[in-house]
Structures are given as structure tokens and as C-alpha cells.
C-alpha positions in Angstrom: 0.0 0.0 0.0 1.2 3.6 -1.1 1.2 4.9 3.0 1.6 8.5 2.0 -1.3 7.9 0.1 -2.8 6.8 2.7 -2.2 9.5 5.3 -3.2 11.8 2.5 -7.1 9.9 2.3 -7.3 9.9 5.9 -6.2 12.8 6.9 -8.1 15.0 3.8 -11.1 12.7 4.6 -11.9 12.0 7.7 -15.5 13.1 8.1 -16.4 11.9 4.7 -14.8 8.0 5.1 -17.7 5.3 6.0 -14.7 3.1 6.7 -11.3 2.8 6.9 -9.0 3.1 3.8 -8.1 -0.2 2.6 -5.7 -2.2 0.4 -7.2 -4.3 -2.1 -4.5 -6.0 -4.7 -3.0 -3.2 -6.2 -5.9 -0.6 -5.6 -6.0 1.7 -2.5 -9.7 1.4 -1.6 -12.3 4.4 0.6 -16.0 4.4 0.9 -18.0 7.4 0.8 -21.5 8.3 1.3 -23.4 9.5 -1.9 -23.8 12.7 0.0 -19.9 13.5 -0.1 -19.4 12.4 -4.2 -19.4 15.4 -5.3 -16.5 16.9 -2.8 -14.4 14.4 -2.3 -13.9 13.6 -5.8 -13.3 17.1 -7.1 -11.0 17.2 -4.2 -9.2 14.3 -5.4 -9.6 16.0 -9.1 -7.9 19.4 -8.2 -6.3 19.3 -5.3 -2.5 18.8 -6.8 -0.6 16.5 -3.9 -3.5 13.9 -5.1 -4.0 15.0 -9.0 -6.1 11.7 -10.0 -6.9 13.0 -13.6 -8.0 9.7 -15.2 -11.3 8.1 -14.3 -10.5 5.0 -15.7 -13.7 3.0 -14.7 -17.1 3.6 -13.4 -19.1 0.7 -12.2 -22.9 -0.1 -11.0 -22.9 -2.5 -8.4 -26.2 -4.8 -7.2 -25.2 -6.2 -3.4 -28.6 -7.6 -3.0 -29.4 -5.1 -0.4 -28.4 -2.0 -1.6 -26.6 -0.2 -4.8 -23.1 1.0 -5.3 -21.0 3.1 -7.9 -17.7 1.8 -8.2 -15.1 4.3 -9.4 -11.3 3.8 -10.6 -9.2 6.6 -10.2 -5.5 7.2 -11.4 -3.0 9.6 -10.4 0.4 9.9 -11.6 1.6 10.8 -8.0 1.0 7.3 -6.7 1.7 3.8 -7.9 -1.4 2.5 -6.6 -4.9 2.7 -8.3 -7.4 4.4 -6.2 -10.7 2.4 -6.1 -14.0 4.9 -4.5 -17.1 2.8 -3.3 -20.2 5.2 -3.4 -22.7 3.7 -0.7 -25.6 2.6 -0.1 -27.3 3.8 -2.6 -31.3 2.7 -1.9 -32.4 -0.2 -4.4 -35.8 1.4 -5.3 -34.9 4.6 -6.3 -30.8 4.9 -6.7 -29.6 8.6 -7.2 -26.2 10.1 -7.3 -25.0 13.3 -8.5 -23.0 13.0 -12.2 -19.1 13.7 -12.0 -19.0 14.4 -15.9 -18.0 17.9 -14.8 -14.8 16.6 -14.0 -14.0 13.8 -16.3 -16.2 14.3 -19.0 -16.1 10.4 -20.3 -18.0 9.7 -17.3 -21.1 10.4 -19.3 -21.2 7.1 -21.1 -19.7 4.7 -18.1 -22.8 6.6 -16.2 -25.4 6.0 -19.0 -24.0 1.9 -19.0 -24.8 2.2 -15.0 -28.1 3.5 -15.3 -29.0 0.9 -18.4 -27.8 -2.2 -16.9 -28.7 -1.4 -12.9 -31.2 1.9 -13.1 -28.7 4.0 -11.3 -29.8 7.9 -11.9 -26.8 10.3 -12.1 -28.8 13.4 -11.9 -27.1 16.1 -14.1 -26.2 13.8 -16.6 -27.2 16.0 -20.0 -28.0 12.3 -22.0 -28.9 9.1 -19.4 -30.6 7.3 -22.0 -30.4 3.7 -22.6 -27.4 2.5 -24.2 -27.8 -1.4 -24.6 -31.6 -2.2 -24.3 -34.1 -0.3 -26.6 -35.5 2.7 -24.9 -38.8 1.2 -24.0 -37.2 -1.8 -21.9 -38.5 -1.4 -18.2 -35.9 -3.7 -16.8 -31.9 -3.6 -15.5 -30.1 -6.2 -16.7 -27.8 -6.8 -14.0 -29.9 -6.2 -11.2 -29.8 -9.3 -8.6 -33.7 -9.5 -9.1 -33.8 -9.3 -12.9 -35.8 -12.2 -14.1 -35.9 -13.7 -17.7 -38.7 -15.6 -19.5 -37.9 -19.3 -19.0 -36.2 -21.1 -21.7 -37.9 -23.0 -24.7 -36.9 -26.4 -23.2 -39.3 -26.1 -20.7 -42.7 -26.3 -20.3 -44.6 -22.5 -21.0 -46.6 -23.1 -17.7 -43.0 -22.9 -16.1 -42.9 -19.2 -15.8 -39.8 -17.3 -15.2 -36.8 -18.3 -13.1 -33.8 -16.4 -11.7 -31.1 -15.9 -13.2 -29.1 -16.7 -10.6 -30.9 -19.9 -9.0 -29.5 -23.1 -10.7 -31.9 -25.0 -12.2 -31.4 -28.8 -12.5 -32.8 -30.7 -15.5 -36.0 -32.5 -15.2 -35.7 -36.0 -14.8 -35.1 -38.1 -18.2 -37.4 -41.1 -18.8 -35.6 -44.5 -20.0 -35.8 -45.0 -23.3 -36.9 -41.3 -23.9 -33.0 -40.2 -24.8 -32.2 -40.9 -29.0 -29.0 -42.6 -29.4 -26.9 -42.5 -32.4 -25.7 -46.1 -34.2 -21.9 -46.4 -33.3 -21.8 -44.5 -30.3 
């Protein structure tokens, strides 16, 4: 872990941290509440002893509880990558202000976020849908995203989650076509 680093996060931080700064493979790692975005990443932006001028990543994150944005920060004045966990964001309506003010590619990591989870970065001058068509009511990769059950099953079957393995219903003898030679 870059210590100075560190030192720097706590010490610049300390009211706005929801837990303490962490090493996480080669990523320096703080959590924030949505409330202190805005600040503590244009501090981390402009202040020049952290200068982290790449946003390299943005992510949506599904815990099953609540929401997170994920962000991945550079800065040429440390080795390490600085990963910022925005949290908790509530599941039935997640908000959280844009940051394409400071990094302007922001824009389409956020408009990814808000197509595949339904995360709202307000002040975001195009959140549209990105992937799905513009009349899909669903997020993709939220944990309680279902999809319409597969052909091989019976259309009274409904839909499953995606996550829930589903074993195969049980075979008949004699049922299963076997190929001469084999």
C-alpha cells in the first residue's frame, strides 16, 4: 500500500470515510456516502498533492441489499490505483450526482450504469439507454432481474432467476435418442 497515500485519504477525509481506507490488490480502496461524491472527488480531481486525472472506470454494483457506484481513479503521484465505493445507494430509487463535470467520459460509463442497474446520475445531459431499446423497463444486471424461462421447458413454467441453478428435469428410460456407433 502507497502509505503517503494513505495518510493523504485519511487525513483529507476523515469526516467523509464510512470506513477505513483499505488495500485491495494493487488498488487503495475508501467508501463514501453519496452525499460526499461530489466533494471528495473534485478534491481528489484538483487538489494537486492527489492529482487523480483519469477516471479510468465507473461501475454499478447490485449487493442484493443496496446499490453501489464503483469508481477507478489514477493519479500519476502514486503507484497505486485508487478504487471509491459510493454507498448505499437505496435499491428502489438509486440517485447520485454526475461527475462528468470533472472527467467528462463519465457520461457514457454513467449511462452503462443507469441501463444495466437503473442507477440515476442526476445532471447527466444524456442518461438514455445505451444497450436495451428505450422502451425496456428492466436492468439487466440487477440481482432481481428475471428472464422468461427457456424454450426447453414447459410455458406453464414461468420465469426463473437468473441466478438460481436449475437442474434438469428427470429423463425417462428410453426417452433419450442414441446415435448407431456411439
Amino acid at each position: 500500500m502507497d502509505r503517503p497515500l494513505r495518510r493523504r485519504l485519511e487525513t483529507r477525509f476523515a469526516n467523509e470515510l464510512t470506513g477505513p481506507v483499505r488495500q485491495r490488490h494493487d488498488a487503495t480502496e475508501i467508501r463514501i456516502g453519496p452525499a460526499a461524491l461530489t466533494s471528495v472527488m473534485a478534491t481528489l480531481h484538483d487538489e494537486p498533492d492527489l492529482d487523480f486525472a483519469l477516471l479510468a472506470d465507473l461501475a454499478g454494483v447490485d449487493t442484493g441489499d443496496h446499490m453501489q457506484v464503483v469508481y477507478h481513479l489514477w493519479s500519476a503521484k502514486t503507484p497505486d490505483w485508487l478504487r471509491v465505493i459510493a454507498e448505499p445507494l437505496p435499491r428502489d430509487d438509486p440517485r447520485i450526482p454526475t461527475l462528468t463535470g470533472l472527467w467528462p467520459g463519465a457520461e457514457w460509463m454513467e449511462r452503462e450504469a443507469y441501463d444495466m442497474f437503473g442507477i440515476v446520475f442526476e445532471g447527466n445531459r444524456d442518461l438514455r439507454r445505451i444497450y436495451m431499446p428505450p422502451d425496456y423497463t428492466s436492468f439487466p444486471l440487477r440481482k432481481d432481474f428475471f428472464l422468461p424461462d427457456d424454450a426447453a421447458r414447459s410455458p406453464g413454467g414461468g420465469v426463473r432467476h437468473v441466478e438460481r441453478p436449475e437442474a434438469p428435469p428427470a429423463v425417462a428410460a428410453g426417452s433419450l435418442r442414441r446415435t448407431p456407433g456411439a
